[in-house]
SETORRO-61518 format. One line per 5 residues: number of its first residue (from 1); their letters; for each residue x, y, z of C-alpha. Coordinates in steps of 0.25 Angstrom, whole numbers. Layout:
NUM) a) X/Y/Z; ...
//
This chain:
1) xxxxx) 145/453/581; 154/453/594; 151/455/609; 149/447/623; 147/447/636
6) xxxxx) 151/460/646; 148/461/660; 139/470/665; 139/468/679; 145/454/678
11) xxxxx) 135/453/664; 141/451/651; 140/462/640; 148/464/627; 147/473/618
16) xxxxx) 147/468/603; 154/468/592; 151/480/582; 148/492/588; 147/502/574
21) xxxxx) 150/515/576; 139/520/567; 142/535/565; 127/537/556; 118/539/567
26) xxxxx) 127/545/579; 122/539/590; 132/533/597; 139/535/609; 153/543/614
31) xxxxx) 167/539/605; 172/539/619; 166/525/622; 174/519/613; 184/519/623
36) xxxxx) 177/516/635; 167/505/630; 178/496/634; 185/493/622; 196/489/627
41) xxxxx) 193/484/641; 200/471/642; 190/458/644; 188/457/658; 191/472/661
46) xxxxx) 182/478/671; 174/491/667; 175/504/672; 163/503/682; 162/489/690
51) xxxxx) 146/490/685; 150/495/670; 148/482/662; 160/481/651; 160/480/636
56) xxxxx) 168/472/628; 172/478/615; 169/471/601; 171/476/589; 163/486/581
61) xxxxx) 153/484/570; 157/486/554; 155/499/554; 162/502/567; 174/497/562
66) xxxxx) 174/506/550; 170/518/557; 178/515/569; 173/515/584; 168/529/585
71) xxxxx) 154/532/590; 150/546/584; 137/554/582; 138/560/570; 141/557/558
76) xxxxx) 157/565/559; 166/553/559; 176/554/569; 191/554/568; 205/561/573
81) xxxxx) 216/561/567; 222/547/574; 209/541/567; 206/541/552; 204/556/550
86) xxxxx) 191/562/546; 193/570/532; 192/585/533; 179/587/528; 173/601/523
91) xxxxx) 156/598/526; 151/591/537; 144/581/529; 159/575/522; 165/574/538
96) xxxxx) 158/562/542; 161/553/532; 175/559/526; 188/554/531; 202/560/527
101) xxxxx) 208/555/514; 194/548/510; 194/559/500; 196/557/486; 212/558/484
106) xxxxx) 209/561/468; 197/570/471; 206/578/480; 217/579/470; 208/583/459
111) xxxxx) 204/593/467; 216/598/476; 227/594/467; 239/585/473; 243/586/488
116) xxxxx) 257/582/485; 263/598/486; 255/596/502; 262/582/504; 275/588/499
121) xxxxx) 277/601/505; 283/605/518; 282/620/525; 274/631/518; 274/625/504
126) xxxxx) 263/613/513; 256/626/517; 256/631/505; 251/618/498; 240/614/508
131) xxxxx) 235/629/505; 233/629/490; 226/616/492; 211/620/489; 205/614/499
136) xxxxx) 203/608/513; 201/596/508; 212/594/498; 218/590/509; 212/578/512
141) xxxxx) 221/568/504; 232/571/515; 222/562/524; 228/551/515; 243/553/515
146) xxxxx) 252/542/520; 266/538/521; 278/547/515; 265/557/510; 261/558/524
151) xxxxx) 276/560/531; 279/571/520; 264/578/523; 261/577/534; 274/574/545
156) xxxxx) 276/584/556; 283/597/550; 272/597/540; 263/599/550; 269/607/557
161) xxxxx) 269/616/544; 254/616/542; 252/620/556; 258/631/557; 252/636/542
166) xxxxx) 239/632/549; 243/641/561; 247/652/553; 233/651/544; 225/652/554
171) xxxxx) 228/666/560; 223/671/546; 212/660/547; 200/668/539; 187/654/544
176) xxxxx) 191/647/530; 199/641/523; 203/651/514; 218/652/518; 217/635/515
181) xxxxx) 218/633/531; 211/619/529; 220/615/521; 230/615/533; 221/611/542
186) xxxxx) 220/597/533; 233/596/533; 235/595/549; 223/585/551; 228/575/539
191) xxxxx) 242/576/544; 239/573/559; 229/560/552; 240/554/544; 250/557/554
196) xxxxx) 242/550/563; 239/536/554; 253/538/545; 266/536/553; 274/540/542
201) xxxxx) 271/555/545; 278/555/560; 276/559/573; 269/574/576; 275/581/586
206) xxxxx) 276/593/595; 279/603/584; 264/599/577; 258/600/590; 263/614/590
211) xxxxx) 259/618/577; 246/612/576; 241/619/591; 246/633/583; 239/630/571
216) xxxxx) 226/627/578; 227/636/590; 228/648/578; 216/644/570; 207/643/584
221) xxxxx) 212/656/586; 207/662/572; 194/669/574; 189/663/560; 190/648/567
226) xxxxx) 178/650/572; 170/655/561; 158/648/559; 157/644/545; 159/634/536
231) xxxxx) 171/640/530; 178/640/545; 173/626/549; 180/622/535; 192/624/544
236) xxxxx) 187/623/559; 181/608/557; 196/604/552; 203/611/564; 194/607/574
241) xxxxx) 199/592/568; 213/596/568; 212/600/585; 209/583/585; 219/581/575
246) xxxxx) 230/587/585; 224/582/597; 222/597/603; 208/596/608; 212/601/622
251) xxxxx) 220/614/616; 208/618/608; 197/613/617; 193/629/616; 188/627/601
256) xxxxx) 180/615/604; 174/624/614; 171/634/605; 165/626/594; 155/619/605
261) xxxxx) 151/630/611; 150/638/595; 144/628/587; 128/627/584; 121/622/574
266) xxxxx) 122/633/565; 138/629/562; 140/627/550; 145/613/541; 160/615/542
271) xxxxx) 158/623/558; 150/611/561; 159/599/556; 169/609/565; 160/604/577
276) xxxxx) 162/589/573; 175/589/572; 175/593/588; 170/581/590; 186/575/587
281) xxxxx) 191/586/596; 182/582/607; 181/567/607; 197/564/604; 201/575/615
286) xxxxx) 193/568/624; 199/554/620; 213/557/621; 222/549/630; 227/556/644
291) xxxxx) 220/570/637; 231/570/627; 223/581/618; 220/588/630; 204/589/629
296) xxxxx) 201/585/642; 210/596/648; 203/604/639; 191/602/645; 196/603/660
301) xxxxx) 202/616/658; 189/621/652; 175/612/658; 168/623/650; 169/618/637
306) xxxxx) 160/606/642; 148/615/645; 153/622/629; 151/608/626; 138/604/632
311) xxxxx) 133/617/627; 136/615/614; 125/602/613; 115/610/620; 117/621/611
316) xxxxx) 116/613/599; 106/602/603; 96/606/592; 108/598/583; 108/585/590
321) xxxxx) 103/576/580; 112/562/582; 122/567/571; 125/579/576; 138/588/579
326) xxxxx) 134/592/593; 129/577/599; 142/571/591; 152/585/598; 142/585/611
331) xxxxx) 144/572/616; 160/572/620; 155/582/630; 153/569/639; 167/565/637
336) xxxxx) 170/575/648; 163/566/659; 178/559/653; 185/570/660; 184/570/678
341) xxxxx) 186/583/679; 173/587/669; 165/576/674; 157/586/684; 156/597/673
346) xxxxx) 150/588/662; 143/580/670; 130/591/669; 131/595/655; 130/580/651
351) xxxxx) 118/577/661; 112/590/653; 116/584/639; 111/570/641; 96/575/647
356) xxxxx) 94/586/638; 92/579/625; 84/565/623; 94/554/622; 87/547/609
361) xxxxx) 85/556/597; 95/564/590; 100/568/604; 103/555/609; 119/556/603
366) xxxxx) 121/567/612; 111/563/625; 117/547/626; 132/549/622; 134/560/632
371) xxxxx) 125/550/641; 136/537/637; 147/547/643; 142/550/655; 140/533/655
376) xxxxx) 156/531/650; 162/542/660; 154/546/672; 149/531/673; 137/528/684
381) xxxxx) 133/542/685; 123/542/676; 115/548/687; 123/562/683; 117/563/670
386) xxxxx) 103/558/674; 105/547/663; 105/535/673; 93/530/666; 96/534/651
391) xxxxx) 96/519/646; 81/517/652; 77/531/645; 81/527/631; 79/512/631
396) xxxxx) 64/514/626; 68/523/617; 79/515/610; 75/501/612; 60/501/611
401) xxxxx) 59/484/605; 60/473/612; 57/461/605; 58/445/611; 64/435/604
406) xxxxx) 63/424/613; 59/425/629; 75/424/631; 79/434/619; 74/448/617
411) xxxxx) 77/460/608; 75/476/611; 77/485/599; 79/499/596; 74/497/581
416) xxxxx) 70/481/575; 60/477/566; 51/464/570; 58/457/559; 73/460/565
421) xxxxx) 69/458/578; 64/444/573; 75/441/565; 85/444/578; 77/435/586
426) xxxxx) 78/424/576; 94/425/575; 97/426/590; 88/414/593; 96/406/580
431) xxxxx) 109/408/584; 108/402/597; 107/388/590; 117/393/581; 126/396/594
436) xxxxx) 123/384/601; 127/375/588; 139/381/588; 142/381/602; 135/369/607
441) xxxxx) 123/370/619; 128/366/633; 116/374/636; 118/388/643; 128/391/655
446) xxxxx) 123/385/669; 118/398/676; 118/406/665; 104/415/664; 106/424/652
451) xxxxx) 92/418/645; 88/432/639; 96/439/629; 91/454/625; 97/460/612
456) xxxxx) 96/476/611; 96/480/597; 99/496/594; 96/499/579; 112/503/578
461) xxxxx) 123/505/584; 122/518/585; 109/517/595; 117/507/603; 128/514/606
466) xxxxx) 119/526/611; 111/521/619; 115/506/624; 126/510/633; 113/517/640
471) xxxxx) 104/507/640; 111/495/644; 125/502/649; 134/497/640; 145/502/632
476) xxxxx) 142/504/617; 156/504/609; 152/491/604; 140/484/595; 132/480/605
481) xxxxx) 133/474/618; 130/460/624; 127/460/639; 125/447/644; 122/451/659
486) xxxxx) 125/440/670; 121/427/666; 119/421/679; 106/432/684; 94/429/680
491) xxxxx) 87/437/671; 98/442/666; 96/450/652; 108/447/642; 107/458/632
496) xxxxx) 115/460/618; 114/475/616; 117/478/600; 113/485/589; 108/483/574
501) xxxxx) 120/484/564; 114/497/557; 125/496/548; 120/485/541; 106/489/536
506) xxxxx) 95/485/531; 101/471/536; 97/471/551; 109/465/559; 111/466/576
511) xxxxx) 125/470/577; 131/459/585; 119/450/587; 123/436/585; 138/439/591
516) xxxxx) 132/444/604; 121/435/604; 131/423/602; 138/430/617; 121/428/624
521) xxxxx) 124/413/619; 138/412/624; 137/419/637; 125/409/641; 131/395/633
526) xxxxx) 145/396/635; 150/407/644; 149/406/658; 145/418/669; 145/432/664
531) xxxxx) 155/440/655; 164/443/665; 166/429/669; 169/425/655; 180/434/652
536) xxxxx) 189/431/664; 198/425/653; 197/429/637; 185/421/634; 183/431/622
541) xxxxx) 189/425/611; 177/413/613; 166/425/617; 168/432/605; 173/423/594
546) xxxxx) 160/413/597; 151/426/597; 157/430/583; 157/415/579; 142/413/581
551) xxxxx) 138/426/575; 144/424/561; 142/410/561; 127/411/564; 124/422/555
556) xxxxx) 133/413/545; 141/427/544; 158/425/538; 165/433/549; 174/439/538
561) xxxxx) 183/447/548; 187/435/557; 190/426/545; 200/440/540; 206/438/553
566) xxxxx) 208/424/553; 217/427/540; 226/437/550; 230/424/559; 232/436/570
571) xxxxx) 229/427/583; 232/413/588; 219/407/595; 228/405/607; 229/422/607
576) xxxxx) 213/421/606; 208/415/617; 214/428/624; 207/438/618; 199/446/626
581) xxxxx) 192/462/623; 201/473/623; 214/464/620; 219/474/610; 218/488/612
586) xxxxx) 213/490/597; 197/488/598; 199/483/584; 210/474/585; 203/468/598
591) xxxxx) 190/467/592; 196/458/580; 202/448/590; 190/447/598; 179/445/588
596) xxxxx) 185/442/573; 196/431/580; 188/428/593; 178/423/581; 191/416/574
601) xxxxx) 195/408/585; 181/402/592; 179/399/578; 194/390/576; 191/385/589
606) xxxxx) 176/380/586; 179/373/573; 193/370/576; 191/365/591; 177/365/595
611) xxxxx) 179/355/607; 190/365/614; 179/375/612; 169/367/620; 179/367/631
616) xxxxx) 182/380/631; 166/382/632; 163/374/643; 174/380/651; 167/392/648
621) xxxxx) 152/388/651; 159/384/665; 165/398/667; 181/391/668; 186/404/660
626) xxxxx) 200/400/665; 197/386/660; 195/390/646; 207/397/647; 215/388/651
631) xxxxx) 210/378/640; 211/389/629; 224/394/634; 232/381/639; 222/369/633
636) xxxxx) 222/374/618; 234/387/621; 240/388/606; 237/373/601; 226/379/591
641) xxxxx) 234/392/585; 239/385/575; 227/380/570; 219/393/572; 229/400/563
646) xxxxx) 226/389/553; 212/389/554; 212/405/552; 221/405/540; 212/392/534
651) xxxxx) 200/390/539; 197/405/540; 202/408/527; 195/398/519; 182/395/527
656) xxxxx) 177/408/535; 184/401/545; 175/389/545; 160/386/550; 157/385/564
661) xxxxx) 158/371/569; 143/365/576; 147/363/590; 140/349/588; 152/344/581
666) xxxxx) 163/349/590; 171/337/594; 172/333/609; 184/324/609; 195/330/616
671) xxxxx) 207/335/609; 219/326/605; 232/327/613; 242/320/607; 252/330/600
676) xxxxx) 253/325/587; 241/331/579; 237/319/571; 236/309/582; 225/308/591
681) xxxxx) 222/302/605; 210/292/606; 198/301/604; 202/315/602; 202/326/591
686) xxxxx) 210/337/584; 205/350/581; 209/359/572; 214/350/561; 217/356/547
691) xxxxx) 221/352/532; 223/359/519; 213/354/508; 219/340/503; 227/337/516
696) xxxxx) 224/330/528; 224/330/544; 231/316/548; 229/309/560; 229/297/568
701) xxxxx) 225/289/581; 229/276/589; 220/268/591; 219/256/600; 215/242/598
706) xxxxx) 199/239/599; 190/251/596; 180/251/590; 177/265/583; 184/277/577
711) xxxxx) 177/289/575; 186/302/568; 177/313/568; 182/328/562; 174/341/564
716) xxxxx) 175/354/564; 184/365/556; 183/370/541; 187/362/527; 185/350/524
721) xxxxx) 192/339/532; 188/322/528; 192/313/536; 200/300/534; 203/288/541
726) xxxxx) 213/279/536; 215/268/548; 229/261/549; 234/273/537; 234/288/535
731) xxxxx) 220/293/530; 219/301/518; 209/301/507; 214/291/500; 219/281/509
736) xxxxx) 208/280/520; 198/270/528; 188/281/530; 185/294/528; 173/304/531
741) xxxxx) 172/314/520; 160/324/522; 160/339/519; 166/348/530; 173/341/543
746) xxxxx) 163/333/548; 169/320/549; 168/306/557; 173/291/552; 170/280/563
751) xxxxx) 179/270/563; 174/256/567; 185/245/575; 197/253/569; 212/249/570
756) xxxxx) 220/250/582; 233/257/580; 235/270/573; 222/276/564; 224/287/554
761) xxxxx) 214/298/550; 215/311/543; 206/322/538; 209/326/524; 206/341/519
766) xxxxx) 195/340/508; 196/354/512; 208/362/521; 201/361/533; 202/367/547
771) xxxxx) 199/367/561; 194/353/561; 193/342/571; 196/327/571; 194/318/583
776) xxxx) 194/303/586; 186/294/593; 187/279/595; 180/270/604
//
């Protein structure tokens, strides 16, 4: 549901709106592009590469939110310690899925008896009390703690405590957990996750620092660390986590080394989720700001573990299967290319990589991620890797339908039935009336050329995100991608790049489809030139809001999180007609105003004040960016923020925010100016007007000697709203000369030879009402 226009070489492309990070089928490409996709590149930013089109982010789909933004490969959830934890589990199959304090409380009280002795204790009575627990896992409920519980458990001179007893542990470490080891372990991990989302437990400082590098310094040095067996990996896979945990993946870059250039397939469960849990190490080393966990040092003081790690695929590729330890470890490797002084090292060992396996299969997580760094870091060298043509290689492969549904529309799939393929033909094609009745048709742009539309249709997201960014050199950290290209060359192929919302099987939907087909139709109705052009000035609140308004109004869908927001009264419209991508640096915050109040405010502005829309539109057909804004800015400034606010606390709140209005009954007289509200000039309107149920909107007019008709019309907004006319007197419903009382607001009295002088009128709320408008003609 949400996207636009993005230049690609002065051609518009955006991505859409949902991207979900699926974590079933692991296809997906790098974590890292999270970052660099151009989430938060300000509208009119330019890109990296003067020929590198730029994305513009949207939000994420259902199940993107809930998982959050990471794109993975296996199954393994992924988490530090500054993110919501994953629980220490004891079998590869429980880590995907558990996260910390998930566990029952009451099944682990029945079961490791009551955790207030750990809570309560301080110096070796903690040590002694985190031993007798039974088990590793008895200390899951400390995942949970909060408030005073957390401070007294978990502040820094506890800690401290169990690090040293950890440190002093390990130089009898016998490769279990026999001397409860784990249980100290546990302890550290949960005490760094709720000190990092629970401010009651303070700040850490030097003197943990200290103790946690001696406590894991002497377990690395512990012959039995390296025992591989389950009953070691119990413990490893935990202190592996912890190294993340501390942010010390340069200081112990020598165990990574060692568990890539070690591990095979014949590892057992617990060595194997060891392995995993690397993974954290790897990808948060690399991510740290200004090398602040030194893993890029790491790696510059000793290049060698890059060939470890390129080895470690090669020695293990028998195991790549899509959701698999090595592909999901293997393909940080081409972070390095992130790193100039690497570059030349890691440059051949990814050429080999990227060629040696096929890149659809099992072997295409490993083969097209490693390929999408090489795009994201050593950009325009495609030639170095002999992948310059790896988009023509897999097209066939991965979008083998093409289907037409009309000589200006097409479709190419990875995987449709006739039946879908018919059914998506017939939606587009409807909703282009349904766009136009809304809008209006003043035809399409003069010079505008974009006639064909192409949607691309992968089978999920997952298949997107691998192998779009190679095919049609986009960035994939998004739900699709609407490219419009430059309008004004003929021949020019708009394309909407998307794929099927997976998630919501057996019903077939196109994530994003009517959202990004609504941008096709407003790039060539009511936007002139290409993307670039148009965002000059924040056009965004009307590019996304109409998108978002058309797509749930035509699939006659409520859209349940804008009319939440509505309730929150966070925005004045005024503030809206700035927004742009990127404004806040929270992707989630942003998102929200973008989309969910991008939708609120086209939506006031159509029902409330369509004519003003019209102007705003036909200053955009003519490309006057800087006339639109100065009519939204200076024209209409803050005169509506009052009456949006009401409209989002009435209107929304009771009616879904109302219908959309048909653009056929947008008035066309111009505003009234005079400063009292209920008055009008000769032959004006009022927008916006409202009234609780059983009370009324009073106005009047002045009217000269010798006219012949008087025609009150009202239109638009929610409610119910009647209109009265009372002459020489004030109109209400039982003192009146005429009235027009239909359903809704659709109202008009004509008023043959009326009185000179002062006239009265009013609308009376059947229902409270909203957003509507009343004008006046007289002739």
């Amino acid at each position: 549901m949400h996207p636009f226009r993005i230049s690609k070489a002065n051609a518009r492309r955006l991505p859409a709106l949902g991207a979900a990070v699926f974590i079933a089928l692991g296809l997906l490409t790098p974590q890292s592009q999270a970052a660099s996709v151009g989430a938060t590149t300000p509208a009119g930013a330019k890109g990296t590469a003067a020929s590198a089109p730029r994305s513009i982010p949207v939000p994420k789909s259902p199940d993107a939110m809930s998982n959050g933004s990471r794109f993975r490969i296996s199954s393994q959830d992924s988490a530090e310690e500054t993110t919501p934890a994953p629980a220490p589990a004891l079998a590869p199959a429980s880590a995907a899925d558990v996260k910390a304090g998930k566990q029952s409380s009451a099944a682990a009280a029945d079961e490791c008896g009551d955790l207030s002795g750990v809570i309560n204790a301080t110096g070796s009575a903690l040590v002694q009390q985190l031993k007798a627990l039974p088990r590793i896992t008895c200390t899951y409920p400390l995942f949970n703690l909060t408030g005073e519980n957390a401070q007294k458990a978990f502040r820094e001179p506890q800690m401290v405590t169990v690090a040293n007893a950890l440190r002093d542990a390990s130089a009898t470490y016998t490769g279990s957990n026999s001397a409860a080891v784990g249980q100290l372990v546990l302890f550290l991990r949960a005490g760094y996750y709720v000190q990092e989302n629970q401010a009651s437990v303070g700040d850490y400082g030097t003197a943990l620092d200290t103790a946690a590098r001696g406590a894991l310094d002497a377990f690395f040095a512990s012959p039995r660390s390296k025992d591989v067996t389950d009953a070691n990996g119990e413990i490893l896979n935990e202190v592996v986590t912890l190294i993340d945990s501390t942010h010390e993946a340069g200081r112990y870059a020598g165990v990574v080394k060692w568990m890539l250039g070690s591990y095979d397939g014949t590892w057992p469960g617990q060595m194997n989720l060891a392995m995993q849990h690397v993974e954290w190490v790897v990808e948060n080393g690399f991510k740290a700001k200004n090398d602040a966990r030194g893993w890029r040092a790491a790696l510059k003081a000793d290049p060698a573990i890059l060939t470890t790690w390129a080895g470690f695929i090669t020695r293990n590729g028998a195991q790549l299967n899509r959701l698999d330890v090595v592909s999901n470890v293997g393909r940080f490797l081409g972070y390095a290319l992130d790193v100039p002084e690497l570059k030349d090292r890691v440059r051949p060992l990814l050429k080999d990589l990227i060629n040696r396996y096929p890149n659809v299969g099992p072997t295409a997580p490993i083969t097209m991620n490693l390929g999408w760094y090489t795009r994201q870091y050593d950009k325009g060298n495609c030639a170095a890797y002999a992948i310059c043509d790896l988009g023509e290689r897999v097209l066939p492969a991965i979008l083998p339908i093409q289907h037409t549904c009309t000589p200006g529309l097409k479709i190419r799939a990875q995987d449709m039935s006739p039946g879908q393929l018919e059914n998506t033909c017939t939606s587009l094609v409807n909703q282009d009336a349904y766009f136009h009745r809304i809008i209006g048709d003043k035809g399409a742009i003069p010079g505008d050329l974009n006639t064909n539309l192409e949607v691309v249709v992968f089978d999920d997201y997952t298949n997107y995100s691998l192998y779009a960014w190679a095919i049609y050199n986009i960035d994939v950290d998004n739900g699709g991608m609407y490219e419009e290209g430059n309008p004004a060359v003929a021949g020019n192929q708009a394309r909407f790049i998307a794929h099927e919302a997976h998630w919501l099987r057996p019903d077939f939907q196109i994530w994003n489809l009517n959202h990004e087909y609504t941008h096709y139709l407003d790039g060539r109705y009511n936007m002139a030139g290409d993307f670039e052009a148009g965002i000059v000035t924040p056009t965004i609140w009307w590019v996304e809001g109409i998108a978002e308004n058309i797509s749930f109004g035509y699939r006659n869908e409520r859209n349940a999180d804008a009319i939440a927001e509505a309730g929150k009264n966070t925005y004045k419209l005024s503030d809206l007609f700035d927004t742009v991508y990127g404004q806040d640096e929270d992707p989630d915050v942003n998102s929200n105003r973008v989309y969910r109040w991008g939708f609120l405010a086209v939506r006031y502005m159509l029902q409330a004040h369509p004519a003003d829309i019209q102007t705003v539109l036909g200053k955009y057909r003519a490309g006057d960016w800087n006339g639109a804004r100065t009519f939204l800015k200076q024209n209409i400034g803050t005169s509506y923020d009052a009456g949006f606010a009401t409209w989002l606390t009435t209107t929304c709140a009771t009616s879904d925010c109302g219908p959309l209005p048909d653009a056929a009954t947008a008035p066309s007289t111009p505003l009234c100016t005079l400063s009292d509200p209920r008055q009008f000039d000769k032959n004006c309107r009022r927008d916006g007007l409202t009234a609780a149920t059983g009370n009324y909107s009073y106005h009047f007019v002045y009217l000269p000697a010798g006219l012949k008709q008087l025609t009150i019309t009202s239109s638009g907004g929610t409610g119910n709203a009647d209109l009265y006319y009372g002459g020489g007197t004030w109109a209400t419903t039982s003192s009146y000369v005429a009235k027009s009382t239909n359903a809704g607001n659709g109202e008009t009295l004509t008023i043959d030879n009326p009185p000179s002088g002062w006239v009265y009128f009013s609308l009376a709320a059947t229902q409270g009402f909203g957003g509507v408008s009343l004008s006046t003609q007289s002739k």
